[in-house]
N, C-alpha and C positions, 0 to 999 in steps of 0.2 A: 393321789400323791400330795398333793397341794393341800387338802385339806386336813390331810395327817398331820402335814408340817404346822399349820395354824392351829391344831388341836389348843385347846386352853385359852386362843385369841378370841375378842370379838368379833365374831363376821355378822360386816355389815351389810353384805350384797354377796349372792354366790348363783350366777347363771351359765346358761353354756358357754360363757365370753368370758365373764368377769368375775373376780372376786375379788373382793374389798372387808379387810380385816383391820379392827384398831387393836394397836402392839402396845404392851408395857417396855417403857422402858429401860428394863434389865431385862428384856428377853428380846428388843431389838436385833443386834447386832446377832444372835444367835439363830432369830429365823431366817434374815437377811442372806447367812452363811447359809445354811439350810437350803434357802432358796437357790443360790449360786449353785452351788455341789447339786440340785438336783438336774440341772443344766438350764435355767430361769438365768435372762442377762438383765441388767440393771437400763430401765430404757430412759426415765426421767425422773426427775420431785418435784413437786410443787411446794413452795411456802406459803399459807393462808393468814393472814391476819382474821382469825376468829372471834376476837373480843367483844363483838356489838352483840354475838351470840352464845357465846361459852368462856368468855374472858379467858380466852388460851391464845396459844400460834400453835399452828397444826404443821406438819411435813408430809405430803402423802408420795412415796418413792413406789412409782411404778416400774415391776419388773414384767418383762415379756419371756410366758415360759411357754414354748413354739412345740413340746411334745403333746403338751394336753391343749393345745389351741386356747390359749387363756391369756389374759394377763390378770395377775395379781399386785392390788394396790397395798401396802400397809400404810396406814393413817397414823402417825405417831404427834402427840403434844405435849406443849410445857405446862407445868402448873399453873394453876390458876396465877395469874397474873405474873407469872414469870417467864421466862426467854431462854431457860436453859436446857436441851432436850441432848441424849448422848448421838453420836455423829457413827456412823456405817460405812465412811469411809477406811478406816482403816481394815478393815474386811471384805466391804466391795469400794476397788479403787476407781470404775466408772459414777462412783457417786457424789464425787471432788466438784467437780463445778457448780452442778445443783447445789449442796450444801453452799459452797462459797457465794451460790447468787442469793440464796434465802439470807445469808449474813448480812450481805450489802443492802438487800431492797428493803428486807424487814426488819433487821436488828438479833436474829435469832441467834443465839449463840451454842455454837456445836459441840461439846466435849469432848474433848479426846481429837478433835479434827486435828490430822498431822500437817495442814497448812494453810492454818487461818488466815491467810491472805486475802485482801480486793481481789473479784476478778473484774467484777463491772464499773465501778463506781470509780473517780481518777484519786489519787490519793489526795488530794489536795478537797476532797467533799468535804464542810462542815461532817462535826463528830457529833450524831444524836440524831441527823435527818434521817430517815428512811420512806424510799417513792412508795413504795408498793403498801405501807399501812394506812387503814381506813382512814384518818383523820386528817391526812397531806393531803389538801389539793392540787386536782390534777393540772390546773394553770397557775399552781407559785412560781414565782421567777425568786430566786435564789442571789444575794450578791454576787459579786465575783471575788473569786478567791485568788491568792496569789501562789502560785503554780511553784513546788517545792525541788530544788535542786536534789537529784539522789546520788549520791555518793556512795560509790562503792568499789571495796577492792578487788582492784584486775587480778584473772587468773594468771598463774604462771605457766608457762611455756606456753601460748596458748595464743591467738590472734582472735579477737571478736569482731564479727561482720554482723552488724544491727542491719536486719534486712526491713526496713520499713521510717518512719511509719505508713511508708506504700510499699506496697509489694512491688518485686523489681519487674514481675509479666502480666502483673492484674491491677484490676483499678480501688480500691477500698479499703481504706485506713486498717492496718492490722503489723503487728511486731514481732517481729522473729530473732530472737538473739541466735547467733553462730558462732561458736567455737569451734576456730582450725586449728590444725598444726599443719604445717608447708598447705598441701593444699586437699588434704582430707578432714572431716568437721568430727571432732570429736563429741562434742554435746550443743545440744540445742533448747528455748526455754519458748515459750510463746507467750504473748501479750496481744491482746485484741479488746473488742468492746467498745473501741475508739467512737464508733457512732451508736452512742441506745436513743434509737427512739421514740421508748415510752408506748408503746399501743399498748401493753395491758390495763396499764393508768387508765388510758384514753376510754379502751374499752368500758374498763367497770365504771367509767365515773359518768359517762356521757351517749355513750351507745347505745342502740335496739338491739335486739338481737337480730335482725337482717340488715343491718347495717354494716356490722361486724363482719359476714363474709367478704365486703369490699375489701374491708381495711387489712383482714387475715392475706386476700392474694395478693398486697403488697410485701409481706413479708421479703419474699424474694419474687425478683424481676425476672429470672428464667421458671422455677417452678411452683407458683401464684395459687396457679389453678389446685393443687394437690393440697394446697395448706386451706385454702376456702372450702374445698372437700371436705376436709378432716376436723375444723371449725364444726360443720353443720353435722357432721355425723355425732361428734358430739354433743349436742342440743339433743339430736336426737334419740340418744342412748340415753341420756338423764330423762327425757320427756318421754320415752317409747314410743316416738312419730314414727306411722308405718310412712314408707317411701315408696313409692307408684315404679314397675319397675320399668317402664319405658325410661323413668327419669334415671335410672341407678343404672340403665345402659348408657346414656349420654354420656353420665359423669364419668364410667369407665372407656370409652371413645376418647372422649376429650383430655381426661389423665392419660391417654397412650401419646397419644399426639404430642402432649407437651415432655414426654420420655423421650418420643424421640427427637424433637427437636433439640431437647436441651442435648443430649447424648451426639448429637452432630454436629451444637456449637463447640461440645468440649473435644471429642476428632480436632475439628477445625485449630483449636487452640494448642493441641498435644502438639502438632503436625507443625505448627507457626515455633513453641518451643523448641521441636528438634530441630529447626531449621529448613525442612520441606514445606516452606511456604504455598507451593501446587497444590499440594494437599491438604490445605487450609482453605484455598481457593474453591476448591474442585467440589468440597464434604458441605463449603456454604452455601453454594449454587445448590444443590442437590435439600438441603436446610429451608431452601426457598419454596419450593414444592409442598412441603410440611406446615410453614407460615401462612401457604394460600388457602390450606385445608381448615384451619385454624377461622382464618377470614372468614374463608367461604360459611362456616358453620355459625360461627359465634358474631360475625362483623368486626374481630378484631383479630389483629395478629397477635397477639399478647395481651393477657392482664382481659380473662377470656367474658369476664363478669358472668357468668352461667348460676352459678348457684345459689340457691335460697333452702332457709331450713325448708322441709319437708319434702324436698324436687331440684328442678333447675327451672329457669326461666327462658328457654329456647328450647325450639326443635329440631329435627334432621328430618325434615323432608322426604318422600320418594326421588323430587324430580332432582334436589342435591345428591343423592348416592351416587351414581352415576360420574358425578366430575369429582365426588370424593376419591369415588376409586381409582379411577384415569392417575389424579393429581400422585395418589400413593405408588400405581405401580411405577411410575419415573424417576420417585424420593427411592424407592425401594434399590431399583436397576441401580441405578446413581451410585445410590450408596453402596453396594455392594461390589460395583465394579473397584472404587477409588482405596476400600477399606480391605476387599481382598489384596491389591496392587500394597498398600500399605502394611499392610501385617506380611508382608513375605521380604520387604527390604531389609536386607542383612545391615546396612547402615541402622537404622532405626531401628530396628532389635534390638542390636548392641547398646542404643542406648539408654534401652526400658528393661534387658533381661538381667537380673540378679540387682538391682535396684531399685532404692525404695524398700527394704524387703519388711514386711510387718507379722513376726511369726501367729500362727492361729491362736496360741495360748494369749499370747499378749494381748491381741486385741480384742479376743472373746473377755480377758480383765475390765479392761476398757470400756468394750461397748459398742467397738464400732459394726457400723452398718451398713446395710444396699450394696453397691459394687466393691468398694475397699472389704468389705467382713467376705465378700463370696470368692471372691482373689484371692482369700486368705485360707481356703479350705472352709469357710464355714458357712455351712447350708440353711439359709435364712431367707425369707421374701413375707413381705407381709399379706401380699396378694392371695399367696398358698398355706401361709400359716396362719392366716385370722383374715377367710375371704370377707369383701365388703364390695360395693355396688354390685356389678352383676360378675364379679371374679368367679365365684362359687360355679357359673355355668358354663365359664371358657377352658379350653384346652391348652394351655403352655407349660413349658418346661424351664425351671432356673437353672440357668447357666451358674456351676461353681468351679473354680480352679484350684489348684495348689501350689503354686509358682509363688505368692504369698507376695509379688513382686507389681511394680507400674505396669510391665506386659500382660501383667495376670489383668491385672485394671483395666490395661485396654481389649483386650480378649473379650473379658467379661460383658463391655457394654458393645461391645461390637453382635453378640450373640442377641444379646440383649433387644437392640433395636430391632430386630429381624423377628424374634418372636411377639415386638411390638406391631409389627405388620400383621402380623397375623389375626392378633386378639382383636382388631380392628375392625379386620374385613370379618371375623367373626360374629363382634357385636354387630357389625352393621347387617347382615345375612340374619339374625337372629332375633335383633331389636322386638319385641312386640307392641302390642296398639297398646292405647291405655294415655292415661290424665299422667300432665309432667310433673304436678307439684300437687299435693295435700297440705292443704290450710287448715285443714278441721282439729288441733290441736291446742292441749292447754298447758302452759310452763310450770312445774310446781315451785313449792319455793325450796332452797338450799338441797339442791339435789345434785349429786355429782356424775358428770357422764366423762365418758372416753372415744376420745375419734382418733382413730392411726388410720393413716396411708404409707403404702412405696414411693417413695418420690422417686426421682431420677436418682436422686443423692442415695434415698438408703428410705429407714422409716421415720416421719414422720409422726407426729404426736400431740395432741391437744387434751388440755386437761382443763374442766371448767365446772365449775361450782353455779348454779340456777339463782336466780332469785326471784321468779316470779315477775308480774307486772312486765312482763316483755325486758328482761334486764339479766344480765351473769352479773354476780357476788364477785365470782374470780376467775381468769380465763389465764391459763399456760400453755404459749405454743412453744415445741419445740422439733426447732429446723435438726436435719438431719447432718448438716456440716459439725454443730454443736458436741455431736459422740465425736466425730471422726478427726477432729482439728486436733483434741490430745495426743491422739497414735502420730502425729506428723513428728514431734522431735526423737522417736523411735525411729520413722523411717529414714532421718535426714544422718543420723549417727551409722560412722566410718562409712559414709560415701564422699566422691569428692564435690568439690564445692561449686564447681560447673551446674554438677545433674542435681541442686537444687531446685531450681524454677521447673522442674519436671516433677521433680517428687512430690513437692508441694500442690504440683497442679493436680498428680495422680487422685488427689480425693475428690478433684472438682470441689474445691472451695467455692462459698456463696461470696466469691467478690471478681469483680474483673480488672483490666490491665493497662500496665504501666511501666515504667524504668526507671528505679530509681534506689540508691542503694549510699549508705557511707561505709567506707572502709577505714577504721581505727584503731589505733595503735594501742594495743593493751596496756601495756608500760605507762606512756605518757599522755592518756587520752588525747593527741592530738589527731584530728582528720585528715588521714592518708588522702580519701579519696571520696569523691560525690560524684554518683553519673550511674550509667549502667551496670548494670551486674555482670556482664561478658567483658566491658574493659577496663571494671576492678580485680576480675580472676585475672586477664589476662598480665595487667600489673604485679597483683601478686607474683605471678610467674615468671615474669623480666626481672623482679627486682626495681621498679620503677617505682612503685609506692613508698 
């Protein structure tokens, strides 16, 4: 099917994983559709500053098509020495922020893009810099600039609650505009990027390549481990390094672990927004059990440092299985006591069922992924649909729902964690002998690979360009929040404005928590109100604001 569709393209790579095709740009936006309709979702782009090699900018838009187990990249460029390439968004709508982020970091300009907006960059950046092209140093310090008041006309009939720039239940710079009317939200706009901290710069200017796995499991502080996975798988998809599979069981052990831990911190956090604090209590205790396992294996409860291109750097023991398993059947029990007790409360139902809701067509537009796409009716795992460490030899089942709703959300990973138990005591029963790590490898030069994982969130995606000499040209990770954050002002429109801090949490957003909110007056921009988000609604609702 796939290569029907490319007929007349260059293909520049076609294996049982991957194909990678350079597109003309008048037949872009035509394969692109092609690709969508044949059921292929848009997963990420990269921008390249190419020029020290081909005096071009490149775009390579990776879509993930989960029938034929593939994904297909198309490589599209500007002319020679020009910036102008046409834009895919207006045909696939998940391709909006990619585009938007290749504008800001490299300058590339998108034709036809229906909203050439910043999304990264604050408005107030010098006009002409851009981070991400070869010639910018990755240590310039930039003046300061003087930060630009924006003016704009308030809607009519209409109240805006600026939810940020903290979130009003988690902790990490990000902007939520909200439009009410009395006390249901009419439309919603989102604003985030508030902290970029530069690791691709970092990466291509100053890194090894096994250096870079540290820096990748920084990405995010709950699921680290899955993004330094997905780093190295790509090194070794561009390099062909075979992986030793004692080592390719580790990685999948230690990816389940950190599912379900994250998966119990976000329980924990669901249960603290509805207000069943017990339940918050109860799912971190049980959280603790999964953080020993962690320990036990790695020496750290987080941020697990395990992997190196070609293996990991640790092992699992005989005389550790034993207290691994002890520790999981008590996370297991635990958790399953506090989460059945949880999913049967008629209170907390009511306040997850028919809310939130993200119909399957929209969000399959979009893009999103992991538990929010499987909520949604749509049957996606990357574990099952492009197996990688030792998936290919385990038995589980994806949990998908059609409720499309926050219950669907929590169902989902509720299921979820449970078949995490399993795949564990699987690997660990299965594991074979054998060397953790292969060194015998050489990097070539300018060669493109692709590493996807399932994270907790959804999938995961790194995209990196080789340079030889122990070095990446260009490295693009992208987090799994990044698809699923667009579908939020979908799910936050005609619900009321209460069961925001729930909806919002429903994707497990990569930021954590806080209170803090202003409520102002559309007419008159003055500040109703600063404080929490429950005793702004509740103002709202006296009439006190």
């Amino acid at each position: 099917m796939v290569i029907e569709i490319l007929k007349g393209c260059g293909i520049l790579r076609h294996d049982e994983r991957v194909t990678v095709a350079e597109v003309s740009p008048e037949r872009i936006r035509e394969i692109a559709r092609e690709l969508f309709n044949a059921g292929c979702y848009y997963s990420c782009g990269m921008g390249v500053d190419e020029r020290p090699i081909n005096l071009r900018f490149a775009m390579y838009h990776v879509f993930n098509c989960e029938a034929e187990r593939r994904h297909v990249i198309l490589k599209l460029t500007t002319p020679a020495n020009g910036l102008t390439m046409p834009s895919i968004t207006p045909v696939i709508e998940g391709a909006n922020w990619s585009e938007r982020e290749a504008m800001d970091m490299l300058g590339i300009v998108f034709d036809g893009h229906p909203e050439p907006e910043r999304l990264i960059l604050p408005e107030d950046w010098p006009k002409g810099v851009y981070p991400l092209r070869k010639g910018f140093p990755y240590n310039k310090k930039l003046p300061p600039a003087k930060p630009k008041g924006e003016k704009r006309k308030p809607r009519a009939n209409v109240m805006e609650v600026p939810l940020g720039p903290y979130h009003p239940t988690l902790h990490e710079p990000e902007y939520f505009e909200i439009y009410v009317k009395g006390d249901k939200i009419v439309d919603a706009k989102y604003r985030g990027f508030h902290v970029h901290r530069g690791m691709e710069k970092l990466a291509e200017s100053r890194m090894t390549l096994n250096q870079i796995p540290f820096l990748a499991e920084r990405i995010c502080g709950i699921c680290g481990c899955t993004h330094s996975t997905a780093y190295c798988q790509a090194v070794e998809d561009a390099a062909d390094i075979y992986v030793p599979e004692r080592a390719r069981y580790i990685r999948t052990i230690m990816l389940e672990v950190e599912r379900i831990h994250s998966h119990l911190l976000w329980f924990g956090i669901a249960c603290h927004l509805l207000g069943f604090d017990s339940g918050f209590m109860h799912l971190w205790r049980a959280r603790e059990y999964i953080m020993d396992v962690a320990e036990l294996i790695t020496g750290n409860r987080k941020t697990y440092g395990i992997n190196l291109v070609g293996g990991v750097r640790r092992d699992i023991p005989e005389k550790k299985k034993k207290k691994v398993l002890e520790l999981l059947d008590l996370a297991e029990k635990d958790s399953r006591e506090v989460l059945d007790s949880v999913a049967k409360m008629k209170e907390l139902r009511e306040r997850m069922e028919n809310v939130g809701v993200l119909p399957k067509k929209k969000g399959r537009r979009i893009g999103v992924v992991g538990p929010v796409a499987r909520a949604s009716g749509i049957d996606t795992d990357v574990r099952r649909d492009h197996p990688y460490a030792a998936y290919g030899d385990l038995d589980f089942e994806v949990p998908v729902y059609k409720g499309e709703d926050v219950l669907s959300r929590f169902l989902v990973r509720c299921d979820e964690i449970f078949q995490s138990f399993s795949m564990i005591r699987q690997a660990l029963a299965n594991m074979p002998e054998g060397e953790l790590i292969n060194e015998d490898y050489e990097i070539p030069r300018f060669k493109l690979g692709l590493g996807v994982t399932e994270a907790p969130r959804g999938e995961d995606v790194h995209v990196l360009i080789t340079w030889g000499e122990n070095k990446v040209y260009r490295w693009h990770p992208r987090a799994s929040t990044y698809n699923n954050l667009p579908a939020v002002p979908v799910m936050l429109r005609d619900n009321d404005i209460a069961d925001a801090p729930i909806i919002i949490a429903s994707i497990d957003p990569c930021f954590s928590c806080t209170d803090h909110v202003s409520i102002i007056d559309s007419k008159g921009g003055r500040v109703l109100w600063r404080g929490s988000l429950e005793e702004g609604v509740r103002r709202l609702g006296n009439g006190k604001a």
